[in-house]
N, C-alpha and C positions, 0 to 999 in steps of 0.2 A: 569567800563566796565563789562559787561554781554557775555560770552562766553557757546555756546555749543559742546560737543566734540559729534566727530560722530566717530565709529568704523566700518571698511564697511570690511566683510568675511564670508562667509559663515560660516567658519572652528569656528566663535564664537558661532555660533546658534548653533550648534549641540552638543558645549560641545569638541571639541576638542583641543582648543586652551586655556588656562584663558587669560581672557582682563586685562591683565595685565598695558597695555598701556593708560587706561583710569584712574586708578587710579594713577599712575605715572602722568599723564600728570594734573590731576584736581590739587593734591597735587602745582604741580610748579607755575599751573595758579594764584590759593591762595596767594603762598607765594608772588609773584608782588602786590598783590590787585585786583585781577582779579576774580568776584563773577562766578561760574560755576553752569548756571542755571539745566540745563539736559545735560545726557552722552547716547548715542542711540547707539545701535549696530544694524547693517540693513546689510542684504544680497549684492552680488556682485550683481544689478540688478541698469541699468538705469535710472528704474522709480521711486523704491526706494531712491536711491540717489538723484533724483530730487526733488521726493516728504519732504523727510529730511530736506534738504539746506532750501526750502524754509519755511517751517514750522519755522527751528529753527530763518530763518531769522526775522521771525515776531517778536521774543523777545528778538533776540540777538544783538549783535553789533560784536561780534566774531564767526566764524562757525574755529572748527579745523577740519579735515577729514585726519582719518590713516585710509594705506592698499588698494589696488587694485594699484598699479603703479607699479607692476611688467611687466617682458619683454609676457607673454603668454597670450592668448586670454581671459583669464578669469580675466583678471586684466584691468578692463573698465572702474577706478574713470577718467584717463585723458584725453577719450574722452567724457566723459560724462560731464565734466566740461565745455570743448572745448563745445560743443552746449550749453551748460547752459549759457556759457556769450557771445554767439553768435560769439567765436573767431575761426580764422582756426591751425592748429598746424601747426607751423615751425619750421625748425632746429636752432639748438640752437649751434652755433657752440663750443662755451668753453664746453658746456658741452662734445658735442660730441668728441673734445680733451681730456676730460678727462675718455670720457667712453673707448676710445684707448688705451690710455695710463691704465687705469684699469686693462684692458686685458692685454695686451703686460706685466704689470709689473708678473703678476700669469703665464706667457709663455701660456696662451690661446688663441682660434683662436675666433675673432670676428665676429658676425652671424649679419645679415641684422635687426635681433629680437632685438639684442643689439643696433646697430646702433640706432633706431626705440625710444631708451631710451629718446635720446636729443630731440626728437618732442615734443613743449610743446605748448600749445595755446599763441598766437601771444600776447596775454593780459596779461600775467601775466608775473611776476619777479620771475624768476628762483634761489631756495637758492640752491647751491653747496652741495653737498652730502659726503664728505670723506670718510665715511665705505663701500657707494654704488654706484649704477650706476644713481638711478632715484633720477633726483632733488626734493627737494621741489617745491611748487608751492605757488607764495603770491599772490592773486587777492584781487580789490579795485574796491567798486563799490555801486554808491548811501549811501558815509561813513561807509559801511560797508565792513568788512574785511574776505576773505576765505582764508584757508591756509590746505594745503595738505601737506602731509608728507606721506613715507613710513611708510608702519607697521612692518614694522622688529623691533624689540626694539630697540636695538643698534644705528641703524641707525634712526630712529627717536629722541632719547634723545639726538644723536650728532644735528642733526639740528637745536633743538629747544633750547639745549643750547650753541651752538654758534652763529646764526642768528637770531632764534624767540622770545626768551623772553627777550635776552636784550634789543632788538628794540621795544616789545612790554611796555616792563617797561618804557621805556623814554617816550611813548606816556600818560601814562596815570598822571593823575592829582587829582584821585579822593579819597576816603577813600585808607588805608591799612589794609588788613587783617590778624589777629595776630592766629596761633593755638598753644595751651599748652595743651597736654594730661597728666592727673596725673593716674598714674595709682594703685591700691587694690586690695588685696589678703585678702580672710577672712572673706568676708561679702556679702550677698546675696546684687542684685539693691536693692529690695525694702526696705529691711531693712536700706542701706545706705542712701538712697532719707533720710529716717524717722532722718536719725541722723544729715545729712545738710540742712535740709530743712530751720531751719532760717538765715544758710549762703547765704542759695541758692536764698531765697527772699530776701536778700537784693543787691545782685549783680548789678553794676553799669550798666545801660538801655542799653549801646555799647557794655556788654559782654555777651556772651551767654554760657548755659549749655548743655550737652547732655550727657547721659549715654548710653554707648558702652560695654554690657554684653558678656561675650562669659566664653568657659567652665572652670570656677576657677576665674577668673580674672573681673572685671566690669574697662572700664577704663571710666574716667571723662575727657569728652573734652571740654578745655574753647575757645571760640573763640572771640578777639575782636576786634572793629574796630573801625576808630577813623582816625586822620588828620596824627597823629605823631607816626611814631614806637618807637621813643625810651620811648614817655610817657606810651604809651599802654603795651609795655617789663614791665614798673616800676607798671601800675594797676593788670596786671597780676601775676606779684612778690608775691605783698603786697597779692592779693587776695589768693594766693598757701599755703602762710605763716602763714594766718588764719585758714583755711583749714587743713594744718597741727598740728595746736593747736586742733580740735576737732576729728581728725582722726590719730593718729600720727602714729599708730602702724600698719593702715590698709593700708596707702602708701607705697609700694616698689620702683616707679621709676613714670620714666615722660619719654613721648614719646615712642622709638624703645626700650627702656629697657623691661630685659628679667629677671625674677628669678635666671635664672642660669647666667645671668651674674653680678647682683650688689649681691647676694651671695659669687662669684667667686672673684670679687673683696674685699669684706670684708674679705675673708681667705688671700690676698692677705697684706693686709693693716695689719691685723693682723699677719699675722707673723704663720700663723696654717694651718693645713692640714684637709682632710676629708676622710673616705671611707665609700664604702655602702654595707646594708647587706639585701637583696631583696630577695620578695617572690612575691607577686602579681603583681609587678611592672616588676618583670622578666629583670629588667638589661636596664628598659629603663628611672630611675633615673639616673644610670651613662652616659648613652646615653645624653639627658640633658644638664651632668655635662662636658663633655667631648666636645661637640659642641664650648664652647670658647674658643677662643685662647688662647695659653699660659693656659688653667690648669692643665697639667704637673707639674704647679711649686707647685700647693696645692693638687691634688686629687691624693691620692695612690693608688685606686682598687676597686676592688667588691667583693663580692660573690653571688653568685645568687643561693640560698638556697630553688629553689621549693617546692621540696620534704621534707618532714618531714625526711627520710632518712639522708639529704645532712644539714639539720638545725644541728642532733647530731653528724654525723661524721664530718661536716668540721666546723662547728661553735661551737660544747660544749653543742648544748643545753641538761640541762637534761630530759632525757626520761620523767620522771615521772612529769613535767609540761606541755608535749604536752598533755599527758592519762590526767590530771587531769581537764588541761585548752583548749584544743585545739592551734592547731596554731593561729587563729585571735584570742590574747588575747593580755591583758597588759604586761603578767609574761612571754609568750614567747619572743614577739617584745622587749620586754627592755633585755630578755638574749638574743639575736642576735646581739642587737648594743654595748653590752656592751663587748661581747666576738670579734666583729666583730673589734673593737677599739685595744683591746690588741692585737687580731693576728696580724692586718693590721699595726702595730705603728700611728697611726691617733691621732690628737688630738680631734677631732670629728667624731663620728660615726652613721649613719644616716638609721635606718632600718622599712622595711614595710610587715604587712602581712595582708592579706585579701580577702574577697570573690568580685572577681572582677566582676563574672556572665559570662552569664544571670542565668546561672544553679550554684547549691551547698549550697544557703542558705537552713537555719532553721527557724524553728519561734526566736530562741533567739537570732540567729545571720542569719539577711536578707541577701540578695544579697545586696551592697555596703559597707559592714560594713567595716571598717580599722584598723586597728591600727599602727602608727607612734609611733618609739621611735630615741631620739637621745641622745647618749650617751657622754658628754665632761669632760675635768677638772673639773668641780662642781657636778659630779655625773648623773645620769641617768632622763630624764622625759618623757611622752609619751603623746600621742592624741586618743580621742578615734572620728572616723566620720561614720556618716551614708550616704553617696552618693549613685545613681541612679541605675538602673541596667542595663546599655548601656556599656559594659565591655571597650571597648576603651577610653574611656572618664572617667571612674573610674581609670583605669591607668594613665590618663595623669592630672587628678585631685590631684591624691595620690600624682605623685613626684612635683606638683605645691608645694602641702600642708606639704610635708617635706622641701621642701625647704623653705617655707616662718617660718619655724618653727626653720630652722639653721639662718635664715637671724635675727628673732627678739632674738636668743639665744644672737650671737654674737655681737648686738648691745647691750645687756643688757651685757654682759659679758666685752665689752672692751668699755661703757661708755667713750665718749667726747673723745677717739684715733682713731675711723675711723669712 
């Protein structure tokens, strides 16, 4: 089955809202077997909306349409349907029971606008709303299927997974579509393409590659399709597994995994703690760290050591390696993490200094240059990086690059126990 989603609000064109709803919604289509050709986001406009339906009807076999079935004049997808399939709107009486009872339960007073909710075109099969007032809409017609939903998130992902996808998944008969994202830290796209390229040419004709770049991270999405999910689960395995043999060290996670959480978990498994000793990162490494639940039980602290001042009175460092070396060096970054371990009691210590930008570099040391050190049980080691000069992104770079730097520590440090 072939599905297009429509997104219908103004509030998206302009940038005030994220469509959030379309990639939530493409994701759940997939996971049934459900190919999502194009996702359109079109103004609150009649014509537009007509002109959509029918467009995607040429290739589709599914039209989804979120948004405009609210109770105010600017919300027109359910008249605008009502003449698309030449039906008149009548009351819907369960609904209009429940749009009462709605009310009545909040102690609110019901407006004729509310009322107005349960009118739904005479043709189509009303799905029940629990979060909302306005029902879904299921319309059928020349085997093709339109389906309206609210754009509220909420209230659209209750509909679609109680009424729309089950029913849509029983309908269909045809391929299944499998998604494995593996995800790397550590290595530019191109240079990685260069290193799996003869994994990559030899991948079985039903699975697919894509490389999904974004700032520190490229993730690898395999996608396959095939009769059987559970054979497809077992090609996708085997393929991750090789994959693993020629990249081993540049895989962090698969799927929603985060740095800071299969990190967090490795302190966890381990049995160790962390704390961090920040300079250019300005305390948004611990930020990061502190986002997963539960790390309380391993993350001790910070210090957020900007100033050259605040590196020798609250960290130890000595004077006379800032004058000799500067703060973005090796000899400062390793005395921060090493002093920052003893103060904090941490069994790992994880510290950053550098010129984040766009202003302050030298010729010897640019705008992006780094230094990373983290300090453990086996002594002290660091990183030297030269990143961009777009200063947001060189922070959010830096604590990727310490973290992936505690992630392969600890794997080498507690071998074949977590």
């Amino acid at each position: 089955m072939i599905a297009d989603i429509i997104n219908i609000g103004d509030e998206l064109l302009i940038g005030q809202v994220i469509n959030t709803n379309a990639s939530w919604l493409a994701g759940k289509l997939n996971s049934i077997g459900i190919k999502v050709r194009q996702i359109t986001a079109i103004s609150d406009s009649a014509d537009h909306i007509t002109n959509a339906i029918d467009e995607a009807f040429v290739h589709s076999d599914l039209v989804i349409l979120t948004g405009g079935l609210g109770p105010t004049k600017d919300d027109i997808t359910k008249y605008t349907l009502a003449a698309y399939f030449n039906s008149p709107l009548v009351m819907h009486e369960p609904t209009l029971q429940h749009v009462e009872h709605f009310f009545i339960q909040r102690g609110r007073k019901i407006t004729e606008l509310n009322r107005k909710q349960a009118e739904i075109p005479a043709c189509c099969e009303p799905l029940p709303n629990s979060n909302g007032t306005a029902p879904g809409m299921w319309f059928e017609k020349d085997s093709k299927i339109l389906i309206s939903v609210p754009g509220v998130p909420y209230e659209m992902k209750a509909l679609c997974e109680d009424h729309i996808l089950p029913r849509l998944a029983a309908m269909i008969n045809g391929d299944v579509i499998i998604h494995k994202t593996v995800l790397t830290h550590g290595i530019g796209e191109s240079f990685l393409a260069d290193l799996i390229a003869a994994w990559e040419d030899n991948l079985p004709s039903n699975l697919r590659l894509a490389y999904l770049p974004q700032p520190g991270i490229v993730r690898l999405r395999l996608t396959a399709t095939g009769n059987h999910k559970s054979g497809l689960e077992e090609m996708l395995a085997n393929q991750i597994e090789q994959l693993k043999k020629i990249i081993p060290d540049v895989i962090f996670g698969y799927d929603s995994d985060t740095l800071e959480q299969v990190t967090g978990g490795l302190l966890k498994q381990s049995g160790t703690t962390l704390c961090t000793a920040e300079s250019c990162t300005g305390g948004y490494l611990a930020h990061m760290i502190t986002k997963v639940p539960g790390s309380s039980g391993y993350f001790m602290g910070s210090s957020i050591t900007y100033s050259n001042e605040l590196k020798i009175s609250l960290l130890g460092v000595n004077p006379g390696l800032l004058d000799l070396h500067g703060a973005v060096s090796r000899e400062v970054v390793e005395a921060m993490a090493v002093s920052a371990k003893e103060k904090l009691q941490a069994t790992y210590a994880l510290a950053t200094s550098g010129i984040a930008g766009p202003t302050g570099g030298t010729p010897d040391k640019p705008v992006g240059t780094v230094w990373i050190a983290l300090a453990g049980p086996k002594g002290v080691e660091s990183r030297h990086f030269l990143f961009g000069s777009h200063r947001e992104r060189n922070i959010h770079i830096t604590a990727l690059a310490a973290l992936n730097l505690l992630r392969i520590t600890l794997n080498r440090d507690f071998p074949g126990k977590i």
